[in-house]
C-alpha positions as YAML, in Angstrom:
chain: A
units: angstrom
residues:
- id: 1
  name: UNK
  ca: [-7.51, -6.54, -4.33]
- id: 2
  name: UNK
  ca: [-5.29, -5.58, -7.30]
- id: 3
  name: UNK
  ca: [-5.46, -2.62, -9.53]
- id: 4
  name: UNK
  ca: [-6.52, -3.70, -13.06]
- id: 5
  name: UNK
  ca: [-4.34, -1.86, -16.10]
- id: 6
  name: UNK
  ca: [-5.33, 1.18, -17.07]
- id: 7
  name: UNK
  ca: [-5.72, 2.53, -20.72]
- id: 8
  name: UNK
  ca: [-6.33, 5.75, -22.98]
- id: 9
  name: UNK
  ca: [-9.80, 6.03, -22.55]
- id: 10
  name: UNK
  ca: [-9.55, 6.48, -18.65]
- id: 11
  name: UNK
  ca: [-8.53, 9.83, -19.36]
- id: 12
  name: UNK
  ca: [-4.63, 10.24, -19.93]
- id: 13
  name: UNK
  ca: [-3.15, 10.34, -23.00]
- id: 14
  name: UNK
  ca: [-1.38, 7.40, -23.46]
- id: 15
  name: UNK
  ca: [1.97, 8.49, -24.26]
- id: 16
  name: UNK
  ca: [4.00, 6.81, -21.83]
- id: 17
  name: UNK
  ca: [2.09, 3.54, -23.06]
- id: 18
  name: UNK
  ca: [2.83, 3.85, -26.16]
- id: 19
  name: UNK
  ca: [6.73, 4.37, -25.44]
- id: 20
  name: UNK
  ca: [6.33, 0.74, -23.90]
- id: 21
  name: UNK
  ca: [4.89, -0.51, -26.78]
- id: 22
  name: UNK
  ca: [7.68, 0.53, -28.89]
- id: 23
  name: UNK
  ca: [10.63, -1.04, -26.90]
- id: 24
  name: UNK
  ca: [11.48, -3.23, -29.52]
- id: 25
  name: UNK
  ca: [12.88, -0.52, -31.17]
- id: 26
  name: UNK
  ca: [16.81, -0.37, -31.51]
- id: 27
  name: UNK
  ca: [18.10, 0.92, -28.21]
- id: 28
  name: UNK
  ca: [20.08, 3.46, -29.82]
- id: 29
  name: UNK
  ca: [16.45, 4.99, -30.89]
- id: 30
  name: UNK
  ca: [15.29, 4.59, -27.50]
- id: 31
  name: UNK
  ca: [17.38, 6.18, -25.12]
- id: 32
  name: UNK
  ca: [16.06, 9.42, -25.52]
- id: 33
  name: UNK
  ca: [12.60, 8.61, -24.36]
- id: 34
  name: UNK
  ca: [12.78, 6.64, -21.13]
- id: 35
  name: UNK
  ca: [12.78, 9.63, -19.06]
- id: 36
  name: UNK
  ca: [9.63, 10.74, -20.47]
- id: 37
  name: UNK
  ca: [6.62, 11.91, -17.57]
- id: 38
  name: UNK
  ca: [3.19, 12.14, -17.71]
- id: 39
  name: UNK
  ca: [0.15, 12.10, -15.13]
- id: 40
  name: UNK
  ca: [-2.21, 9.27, -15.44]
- id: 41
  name: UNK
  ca: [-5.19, 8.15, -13.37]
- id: 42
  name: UNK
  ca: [-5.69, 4.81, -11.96]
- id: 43
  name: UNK
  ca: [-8.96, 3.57, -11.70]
- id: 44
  name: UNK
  ca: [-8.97, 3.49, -7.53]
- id: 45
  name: UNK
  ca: [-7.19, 4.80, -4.80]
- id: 46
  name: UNK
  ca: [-4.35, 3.61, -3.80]
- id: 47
  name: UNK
  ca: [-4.01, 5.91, -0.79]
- id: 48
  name: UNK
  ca: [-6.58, 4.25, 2.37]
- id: 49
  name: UNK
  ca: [-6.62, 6.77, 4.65]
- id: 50
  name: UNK
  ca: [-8.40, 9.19, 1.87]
- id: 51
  name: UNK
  ca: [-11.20, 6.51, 1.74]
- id: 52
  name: UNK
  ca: [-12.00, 7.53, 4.93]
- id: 53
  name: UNK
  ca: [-13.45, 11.15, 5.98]
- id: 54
  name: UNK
  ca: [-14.50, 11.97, 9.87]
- id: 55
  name: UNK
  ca: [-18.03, 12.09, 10.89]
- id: 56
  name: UNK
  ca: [-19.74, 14.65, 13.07]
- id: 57
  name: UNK
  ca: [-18.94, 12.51, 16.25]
- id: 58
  name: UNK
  ca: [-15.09, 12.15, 14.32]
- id: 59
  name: UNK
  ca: [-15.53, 8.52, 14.03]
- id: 60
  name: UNK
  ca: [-13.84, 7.51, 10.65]
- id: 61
  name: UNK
  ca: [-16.52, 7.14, 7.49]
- id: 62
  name: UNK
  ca: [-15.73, 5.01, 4.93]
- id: 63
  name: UNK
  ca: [-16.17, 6.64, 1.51]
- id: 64
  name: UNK
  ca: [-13.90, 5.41, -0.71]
- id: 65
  name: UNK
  ca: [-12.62, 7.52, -3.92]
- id: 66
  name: UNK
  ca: [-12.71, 6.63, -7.14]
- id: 67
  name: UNK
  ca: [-9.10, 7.11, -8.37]
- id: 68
  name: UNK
  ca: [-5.26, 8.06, -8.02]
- id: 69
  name: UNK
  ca: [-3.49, 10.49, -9.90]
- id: 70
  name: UNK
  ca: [0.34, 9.80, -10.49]
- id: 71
  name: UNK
  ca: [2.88, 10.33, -12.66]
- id: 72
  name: UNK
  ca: [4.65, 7.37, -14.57]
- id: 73
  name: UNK
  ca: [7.72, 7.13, -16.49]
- id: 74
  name: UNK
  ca: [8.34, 4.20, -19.10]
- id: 75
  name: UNK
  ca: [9.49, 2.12, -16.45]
- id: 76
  name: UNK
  ca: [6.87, 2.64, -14.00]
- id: 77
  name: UNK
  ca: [4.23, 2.00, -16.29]
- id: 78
  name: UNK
  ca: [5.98, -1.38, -17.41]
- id: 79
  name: UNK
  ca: [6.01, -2.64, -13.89]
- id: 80
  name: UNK
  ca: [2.49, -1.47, -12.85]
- id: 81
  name: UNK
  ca: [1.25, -3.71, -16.69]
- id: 82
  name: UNK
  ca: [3.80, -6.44, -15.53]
- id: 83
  name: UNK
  ca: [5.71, -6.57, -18.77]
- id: 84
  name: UNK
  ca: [8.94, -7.86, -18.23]
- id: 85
  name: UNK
  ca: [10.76, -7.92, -21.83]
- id: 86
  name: UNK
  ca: [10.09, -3.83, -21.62]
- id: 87
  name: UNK
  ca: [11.71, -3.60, -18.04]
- id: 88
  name: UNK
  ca: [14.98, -5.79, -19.41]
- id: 89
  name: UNK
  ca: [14.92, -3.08, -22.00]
- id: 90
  name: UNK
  ca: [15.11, -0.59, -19.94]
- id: 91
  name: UNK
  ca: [17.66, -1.72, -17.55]
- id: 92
  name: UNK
  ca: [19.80, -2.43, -20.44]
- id: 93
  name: UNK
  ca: [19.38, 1.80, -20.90]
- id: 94
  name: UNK
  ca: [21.00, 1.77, -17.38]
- id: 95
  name: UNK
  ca: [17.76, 2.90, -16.24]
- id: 96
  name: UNK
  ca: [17.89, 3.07, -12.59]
- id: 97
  name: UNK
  ca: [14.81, 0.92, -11.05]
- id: 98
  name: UNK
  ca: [14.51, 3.23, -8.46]
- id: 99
  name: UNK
  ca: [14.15, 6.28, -10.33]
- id: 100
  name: UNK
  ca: [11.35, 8.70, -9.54]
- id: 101
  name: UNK
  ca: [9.36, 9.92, -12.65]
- id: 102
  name: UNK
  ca: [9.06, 13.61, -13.03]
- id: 103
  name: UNK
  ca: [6.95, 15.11, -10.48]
- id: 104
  name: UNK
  ca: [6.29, 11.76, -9.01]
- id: 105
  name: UNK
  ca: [6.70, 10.12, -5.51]
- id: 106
  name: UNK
  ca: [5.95, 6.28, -6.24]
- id: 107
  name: UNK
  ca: [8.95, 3.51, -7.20]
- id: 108
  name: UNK
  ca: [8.27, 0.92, -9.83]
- id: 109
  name: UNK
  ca: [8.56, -1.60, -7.16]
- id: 110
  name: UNK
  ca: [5.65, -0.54, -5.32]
- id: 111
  name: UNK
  ca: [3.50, 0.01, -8.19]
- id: 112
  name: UNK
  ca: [4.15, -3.88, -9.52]
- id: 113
  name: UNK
  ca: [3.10, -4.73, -6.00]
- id: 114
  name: UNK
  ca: [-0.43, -2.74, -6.42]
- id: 115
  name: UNK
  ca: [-0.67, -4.59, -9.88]
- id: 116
  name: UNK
  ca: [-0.48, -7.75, -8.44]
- id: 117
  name: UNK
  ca: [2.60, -8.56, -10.43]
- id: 118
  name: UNK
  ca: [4.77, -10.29, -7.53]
- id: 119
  name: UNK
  ca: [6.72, -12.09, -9.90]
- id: 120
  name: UNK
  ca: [7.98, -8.31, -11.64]
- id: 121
  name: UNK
  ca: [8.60, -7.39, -7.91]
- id: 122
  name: UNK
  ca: [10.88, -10.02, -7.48]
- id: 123
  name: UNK
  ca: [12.76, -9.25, -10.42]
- id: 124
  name: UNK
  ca: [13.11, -5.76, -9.96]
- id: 125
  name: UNK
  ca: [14.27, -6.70, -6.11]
- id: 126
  name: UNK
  ca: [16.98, -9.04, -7.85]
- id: 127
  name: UNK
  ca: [18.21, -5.92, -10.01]
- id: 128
  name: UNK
  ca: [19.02, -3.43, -7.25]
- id: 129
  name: UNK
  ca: [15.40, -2.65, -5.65]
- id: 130
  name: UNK
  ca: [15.55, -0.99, -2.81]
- id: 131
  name: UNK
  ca: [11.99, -1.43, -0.93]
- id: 132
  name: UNK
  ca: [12.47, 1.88, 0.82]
- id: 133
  name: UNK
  ca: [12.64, 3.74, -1.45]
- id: 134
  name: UNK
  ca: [9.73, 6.26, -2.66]
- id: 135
  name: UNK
  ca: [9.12, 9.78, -1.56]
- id: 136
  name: UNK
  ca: [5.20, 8.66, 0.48]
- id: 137
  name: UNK
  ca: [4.90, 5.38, 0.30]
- id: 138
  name: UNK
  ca: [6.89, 1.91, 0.21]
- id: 139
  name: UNK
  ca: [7.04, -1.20, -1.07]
- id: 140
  name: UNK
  ca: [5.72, -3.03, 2.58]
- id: 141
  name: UNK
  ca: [2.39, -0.88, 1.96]
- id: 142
  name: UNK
  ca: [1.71, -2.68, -1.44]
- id: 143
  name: UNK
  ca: [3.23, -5.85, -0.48]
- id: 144
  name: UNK
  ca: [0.75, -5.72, 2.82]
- id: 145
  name: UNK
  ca: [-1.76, -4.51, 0.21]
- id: 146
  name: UNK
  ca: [-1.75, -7.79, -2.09]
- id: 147
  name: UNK
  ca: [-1.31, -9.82, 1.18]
- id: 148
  name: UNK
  ca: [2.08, -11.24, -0.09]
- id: 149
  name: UNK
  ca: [3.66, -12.20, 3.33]
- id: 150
  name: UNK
  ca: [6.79, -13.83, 2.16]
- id: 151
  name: UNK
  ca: [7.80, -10.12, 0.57]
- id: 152
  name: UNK
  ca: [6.73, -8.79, 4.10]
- id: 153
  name: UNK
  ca: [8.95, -11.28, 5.86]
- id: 154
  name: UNK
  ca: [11.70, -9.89, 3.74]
- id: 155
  name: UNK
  ca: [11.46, -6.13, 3.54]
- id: 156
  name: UNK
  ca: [11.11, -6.13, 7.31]
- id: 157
  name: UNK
  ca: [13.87, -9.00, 7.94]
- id: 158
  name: UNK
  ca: [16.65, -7.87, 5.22]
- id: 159
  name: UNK
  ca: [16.08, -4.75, 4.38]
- id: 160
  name: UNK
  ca: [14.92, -3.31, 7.59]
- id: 161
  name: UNK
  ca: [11.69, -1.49, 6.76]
- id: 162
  name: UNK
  ca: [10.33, 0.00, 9.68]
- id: 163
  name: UNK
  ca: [6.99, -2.67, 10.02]
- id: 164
  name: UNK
  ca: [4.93, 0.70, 10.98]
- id: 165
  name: UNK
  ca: [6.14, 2.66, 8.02]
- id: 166
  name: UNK
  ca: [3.84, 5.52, 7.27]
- id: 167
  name: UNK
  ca: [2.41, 6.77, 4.00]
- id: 168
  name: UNK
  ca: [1.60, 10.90, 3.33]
- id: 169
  name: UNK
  ca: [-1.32, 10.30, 5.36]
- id: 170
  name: UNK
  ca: [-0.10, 8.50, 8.12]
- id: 171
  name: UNK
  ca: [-1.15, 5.00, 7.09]
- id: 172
  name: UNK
  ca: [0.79, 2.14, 8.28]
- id: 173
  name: UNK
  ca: [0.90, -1.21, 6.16]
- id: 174
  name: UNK
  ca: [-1.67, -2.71, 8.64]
- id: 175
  name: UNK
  ca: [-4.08, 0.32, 7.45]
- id: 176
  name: UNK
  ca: [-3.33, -0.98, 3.58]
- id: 177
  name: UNK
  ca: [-4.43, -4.42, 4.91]
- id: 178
  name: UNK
  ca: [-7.40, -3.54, 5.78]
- id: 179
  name: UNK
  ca: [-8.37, -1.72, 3.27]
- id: 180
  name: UNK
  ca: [-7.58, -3.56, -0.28]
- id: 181
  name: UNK
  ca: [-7.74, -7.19, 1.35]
- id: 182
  name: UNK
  ca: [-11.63, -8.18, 0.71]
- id: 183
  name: UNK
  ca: [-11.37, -11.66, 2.31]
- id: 184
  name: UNK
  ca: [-11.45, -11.35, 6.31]
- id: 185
  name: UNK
  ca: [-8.98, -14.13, 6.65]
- id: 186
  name: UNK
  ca: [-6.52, -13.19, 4.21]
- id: 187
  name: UNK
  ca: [-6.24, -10.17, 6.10]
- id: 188
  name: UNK
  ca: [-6.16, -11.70, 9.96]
- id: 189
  name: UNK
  ca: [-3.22, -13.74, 8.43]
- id: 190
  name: UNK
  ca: [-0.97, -10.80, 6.77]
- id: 191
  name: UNK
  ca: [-1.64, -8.33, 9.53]
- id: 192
  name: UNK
  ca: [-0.72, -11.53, 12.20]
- id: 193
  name: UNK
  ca: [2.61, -11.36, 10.30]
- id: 194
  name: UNK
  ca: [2.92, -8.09, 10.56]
- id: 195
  name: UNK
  ca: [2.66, -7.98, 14.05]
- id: 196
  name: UNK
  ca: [4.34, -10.60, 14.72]
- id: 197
  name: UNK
  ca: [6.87, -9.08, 12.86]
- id: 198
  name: UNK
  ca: [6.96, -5.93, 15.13]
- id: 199
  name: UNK
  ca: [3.74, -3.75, 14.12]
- id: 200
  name: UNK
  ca: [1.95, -2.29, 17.19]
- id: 201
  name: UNK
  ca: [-1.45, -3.18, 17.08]
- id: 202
  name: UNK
  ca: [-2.50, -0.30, 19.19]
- id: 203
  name: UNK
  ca: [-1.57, 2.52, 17.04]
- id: 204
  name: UNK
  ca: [-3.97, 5.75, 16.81]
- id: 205
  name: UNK
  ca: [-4.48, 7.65, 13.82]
- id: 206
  name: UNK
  ca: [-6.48, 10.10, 11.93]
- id: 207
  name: UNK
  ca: [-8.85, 12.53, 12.99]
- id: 208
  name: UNK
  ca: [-7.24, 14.00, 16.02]
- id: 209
  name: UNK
  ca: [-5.21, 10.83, 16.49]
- id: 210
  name: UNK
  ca: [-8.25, 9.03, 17.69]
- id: 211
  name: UNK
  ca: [-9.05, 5.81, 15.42]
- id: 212
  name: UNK
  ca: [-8.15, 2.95, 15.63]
- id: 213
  name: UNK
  ca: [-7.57, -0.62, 13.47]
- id: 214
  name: UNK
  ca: [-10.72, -1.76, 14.48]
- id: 215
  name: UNK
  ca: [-12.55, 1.69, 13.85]
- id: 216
  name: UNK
  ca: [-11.52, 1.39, 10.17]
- id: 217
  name: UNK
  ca: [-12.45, -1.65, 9.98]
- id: 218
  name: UNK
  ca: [-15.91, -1.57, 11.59]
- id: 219
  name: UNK
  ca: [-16.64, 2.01, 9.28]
- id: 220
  name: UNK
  ca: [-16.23, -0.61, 6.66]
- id: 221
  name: UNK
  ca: [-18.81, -3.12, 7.79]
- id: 222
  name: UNK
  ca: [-16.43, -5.69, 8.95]
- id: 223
  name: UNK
  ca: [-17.31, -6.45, 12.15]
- id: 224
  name: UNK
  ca: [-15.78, -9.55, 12.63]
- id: 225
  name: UNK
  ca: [-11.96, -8.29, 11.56]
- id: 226
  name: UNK
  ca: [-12.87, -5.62, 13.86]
- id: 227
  name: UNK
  ca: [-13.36, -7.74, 17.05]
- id: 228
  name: UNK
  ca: [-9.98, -9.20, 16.03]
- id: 229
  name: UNK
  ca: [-8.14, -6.18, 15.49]
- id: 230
  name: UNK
  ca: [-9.30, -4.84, 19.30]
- id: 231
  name: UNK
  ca: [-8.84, -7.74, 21.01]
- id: 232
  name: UNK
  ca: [-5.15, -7.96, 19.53]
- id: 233
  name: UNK
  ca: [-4.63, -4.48, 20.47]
- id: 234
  name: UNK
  ca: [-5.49, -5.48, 24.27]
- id: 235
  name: UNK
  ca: [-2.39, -5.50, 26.35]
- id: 236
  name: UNK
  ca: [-4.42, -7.41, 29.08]
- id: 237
  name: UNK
  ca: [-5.22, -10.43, 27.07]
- id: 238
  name: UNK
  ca: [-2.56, -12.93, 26.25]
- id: 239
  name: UNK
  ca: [-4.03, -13.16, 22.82]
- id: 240
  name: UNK
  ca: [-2.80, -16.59, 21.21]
- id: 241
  name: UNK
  ca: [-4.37, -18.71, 24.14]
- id: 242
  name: UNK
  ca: [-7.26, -16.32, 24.20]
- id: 243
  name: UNK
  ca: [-7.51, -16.94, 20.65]
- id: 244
  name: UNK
  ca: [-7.32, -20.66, 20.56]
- id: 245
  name: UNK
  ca: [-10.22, -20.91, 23.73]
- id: 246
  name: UNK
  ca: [-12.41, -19.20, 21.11]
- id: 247
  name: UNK
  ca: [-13.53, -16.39, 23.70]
- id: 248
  name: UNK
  ca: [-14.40, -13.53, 21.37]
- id: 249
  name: UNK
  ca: [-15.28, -11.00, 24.34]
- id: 250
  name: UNK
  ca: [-14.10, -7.28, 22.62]
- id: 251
  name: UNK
  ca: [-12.49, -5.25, 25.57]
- id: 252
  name: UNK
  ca: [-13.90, -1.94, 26.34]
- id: 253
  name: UNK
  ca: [-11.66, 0.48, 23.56]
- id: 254
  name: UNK
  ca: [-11.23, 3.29, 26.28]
- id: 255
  name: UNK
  ca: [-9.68, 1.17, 28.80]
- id: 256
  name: UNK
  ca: [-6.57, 0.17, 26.47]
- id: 257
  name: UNK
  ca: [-3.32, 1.78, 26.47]
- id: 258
  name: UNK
  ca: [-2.75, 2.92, 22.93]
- id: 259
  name: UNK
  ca: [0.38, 4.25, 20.81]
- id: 260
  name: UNK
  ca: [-0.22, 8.23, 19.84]
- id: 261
  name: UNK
  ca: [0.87, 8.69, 16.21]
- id: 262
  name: UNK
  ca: [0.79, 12.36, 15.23]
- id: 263
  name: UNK
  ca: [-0.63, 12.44, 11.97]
- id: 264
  name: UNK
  ca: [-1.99, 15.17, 9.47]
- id: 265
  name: UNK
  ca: [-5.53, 15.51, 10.59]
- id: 266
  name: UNK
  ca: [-8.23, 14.74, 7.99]
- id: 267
  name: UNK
  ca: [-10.70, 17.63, 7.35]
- id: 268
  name: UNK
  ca: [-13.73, 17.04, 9.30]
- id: 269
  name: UNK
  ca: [-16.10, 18.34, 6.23]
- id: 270
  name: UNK
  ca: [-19.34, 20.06, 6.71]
...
């Protein structure tokens, strides 16, 4: 799932947009502006683990917020739209691609990957992007996110991203797979790579470090990608010839020998 653009009327003031709109200005006019900050508010969240709260038994509940507040700079917001000409306007500034706006934890790498724009990605990657970069969250999350494996394959091979990065919340990119990738086989596929590509599929999280991959996924309805996600998080099963018999037996969660993560606990509510 990707973000769509955001404008004025969902409730920020448009400023930083309408610096991007004028980069066809001489640069000389410009330069003073392209530092500029201001919150905005996308129209989802961007954050998974916060669409999930704990219920009274402190199994995960999937109740998914309605939007992200963050701060963008010119460049971040040119990125996140996917406009190219403005970004070659700004790097000819000298902005630095990696440069955190104001107040703001989130690279303009990452937030082309959550727009969808893989083809800005790849251009800010060839002008110096580094993909770990960001203050909460990388570029593997988004790119895990939009289910863009080739980017995986490269942020984990070249630039060594740890493949169980976590986010603020303790969200690994598996989590972001799960959450934003609608179609069951899409996400099978990317989170395959990503555990192929080192990911431990029997990581604990959350509430009290007690859910798992499949709990997320089956809070969400998704029963089938939750079968999956248990069964490849079974040590006793050699999963590929498992897989290809077509036994779809789910082993019994308590008996498996999972990974401890200590994570910020979620509040449990009323």
């Amino acid at each position: 799932m990707s973000l769509p653009p955001f404008s004025p009327k969902d409730g920020h003031s448009g400023l930083v947009e309408c610096i991007v709109d004028v980069l066809s200005w001489p640069i000389t006019q410009l330069q003073p502006f392209i530092h500029v900050s201001e919150q905005v508010t996308l129209p989802y969240n961007i954050f998974p683990l916060e669409d999930f709260e704990a219920d009274p038994n402190r199994a995960p509940f999937y109740n998914p917020r309605d939007g992200t507040c963050l701060f963008f700079s010119p460049m971040h917001r040119a990125a996140y739209d996917g406009k190219e000409s403005e970004l070659r306007v700004l790097a000819a500034l000298h902005e630095d691609v990696d440069q955190l706006p104001v107040g703001g934890a989130t690279t303009a790498l990452f937030l082309s990957l959550i727009g969808g724009h893989r083809n800005i990605a790849k251009w800010l990657l060839d002008h110096g992007a580094d993909p770990a970069a960001g203050a909460c969250v990388g570029a593997l999350h988004a790119a895990a996110s939009q289910g863009y494996t080739d980017l995986i394959d490269r942020f984990i091979h070249k630039d060594g991203v740890d493949p169980d990065f976590q986010d603020k919340d303790g969200a690994t990119p598996v989590v972001y797979s799960i959450r934003f990738l609608d179609n069951d086989s899409n996400a099978m596929r990317t989170i395959s790579r990503l555990f192929d590509l080192g990911a431990k599929p029997n990581i604990m999280f959350g509430n009290f470090s007690s859910w798992t991959y499949g709990d997320l996924a089956r809070s969400m309805g998704r029963e089938g990608l939750a079968d999956w996600l248990n069964r490849r998080a079974d040590p006793t099963l050699n999963y590929t010839s498992e897989y290809a018999l077509g036994r779809q037996t789910v082993p019994d969660v308590e008996s498996l020998g999972y990974i401890m993560v200590g994570v910020q606990d979620l509040d449990l509510g009323s």
